[in-house]
Structures are given as structure tokens and as C-alpha cells.
C-alpha positions in Angstrom: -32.4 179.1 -20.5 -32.5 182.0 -18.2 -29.3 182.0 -17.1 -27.8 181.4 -20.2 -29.8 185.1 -21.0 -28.4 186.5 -18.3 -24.9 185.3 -19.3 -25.3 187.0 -22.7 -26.5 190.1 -21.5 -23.6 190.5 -19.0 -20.8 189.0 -21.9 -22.6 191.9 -24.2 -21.6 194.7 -21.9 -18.2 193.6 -21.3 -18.1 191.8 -18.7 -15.7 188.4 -19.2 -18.1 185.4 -19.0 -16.3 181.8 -20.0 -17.8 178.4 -20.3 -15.7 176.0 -20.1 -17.3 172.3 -21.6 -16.1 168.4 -22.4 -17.3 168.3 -25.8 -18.7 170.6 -28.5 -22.2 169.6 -29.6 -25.7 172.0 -30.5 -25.8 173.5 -27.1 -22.1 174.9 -27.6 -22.9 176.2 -30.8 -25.9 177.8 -28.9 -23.5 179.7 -26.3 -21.5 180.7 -29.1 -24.4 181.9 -31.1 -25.6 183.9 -28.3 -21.7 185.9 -28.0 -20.6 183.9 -25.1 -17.0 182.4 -24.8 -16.6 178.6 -25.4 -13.2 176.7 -24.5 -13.3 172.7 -25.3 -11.4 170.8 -22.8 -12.1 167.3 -23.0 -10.1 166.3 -20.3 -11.6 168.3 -17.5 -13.7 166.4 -15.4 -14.2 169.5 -13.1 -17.4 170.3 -12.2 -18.3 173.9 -11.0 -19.1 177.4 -11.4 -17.2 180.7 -10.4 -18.1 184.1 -9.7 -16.0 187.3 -9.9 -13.0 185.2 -9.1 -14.3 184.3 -5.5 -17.5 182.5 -5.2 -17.4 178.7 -6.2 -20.1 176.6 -6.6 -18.8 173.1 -6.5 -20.2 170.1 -7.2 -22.4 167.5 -9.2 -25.1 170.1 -10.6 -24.1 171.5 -14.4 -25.2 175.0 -13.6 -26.5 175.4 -18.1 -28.2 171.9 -17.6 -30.7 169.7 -16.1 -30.1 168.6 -12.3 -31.4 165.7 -10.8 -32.6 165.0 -7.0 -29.4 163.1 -6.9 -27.1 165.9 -7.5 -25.3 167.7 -5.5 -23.4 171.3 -5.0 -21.9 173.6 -2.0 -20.7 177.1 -2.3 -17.7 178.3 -1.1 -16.7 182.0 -0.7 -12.9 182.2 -1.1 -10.6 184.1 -3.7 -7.9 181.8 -2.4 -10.1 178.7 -3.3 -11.5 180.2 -6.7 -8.4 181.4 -8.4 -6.4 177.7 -7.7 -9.8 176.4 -9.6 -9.4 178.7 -12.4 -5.5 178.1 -12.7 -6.2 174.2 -12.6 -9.3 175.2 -15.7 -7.3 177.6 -17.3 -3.8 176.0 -18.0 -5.4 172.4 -18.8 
């Protein structure tokens, strides 16, 4: 997975990159494997990516899986918008 690379590679040189996920199964043990930050929240039903605490991509897509023409995401530039995610993620 490319991105998944490119999420190593940026954890490697100290930059914070977190994945937060439902369950664990092989493909956490893979993100883990590769130095990357895992947090098991089973209860989060919240599906989206941010960026440097101000882009949001919001939606139905899972950015580390496999989308489907049905799915769905928008993005959203807004610190505002973006922190209040990561407060909702961060103190579940």
C-alpha cells in the first residue's frame, strides 16, 4: 500500500502519524510492524482522515482500504472543523 509507505516514512522522521481503527486484526499488526501508531477504539464509528490538524476528508471511503463506486468522501479545509474531530477521536 502506497500510502501506508508513505505513512511510515513520514512516522520515521518524526512526524506524528495515528491510525485510529475498530478492531485489531493482520492489517493492524501490519501498521504496527511498519512503526506506525495504532489506537483500538471499537466504538468509533467515525469515518475520516486528517491532515496537519486542518484538512478533513470525510466520508464513506477508508483511506488504508478498498473503496467501492458506492462510496463516498468530501474534503473540508478547516482547523476549527478538524480539531473538534480529533477531540471527539481522541477522548473516546
Amino acid at each position: 500500500n502506497v500510502l501506508v509507505n508513505q505513512l511510515s516514512e513520514l512516522a520515521h522522521i518524526g512526524i506524528e502519524v495515528l491510525i485510529i481503527t475498530t478492531a485489531s486484526n493482520p492489517e493492524t499488526e501490519y501498521l504496527l510492524q511498519r512503526g506506525l501508531s495504532v489506537r483500538i477504539l471499537p466504538e468509533v464509528k467515525l469515518c475520516t482522515t486528517i491532515i496537519d490538524k486542518a484538512i478533513v476528508w470525510y466520508g464513506a471511503i477508508n483511506a488504508l482500504g478498498y473503496a467501492t463506486e458506492d462510496d463516498n468522501v468530501i474534503k473540508v479545509v478547516d482547523n476549527k472543523l478538524a480539531n473538534e474531530l480529533l477531540e471527539v477521536l481522541l477522548t473516546s
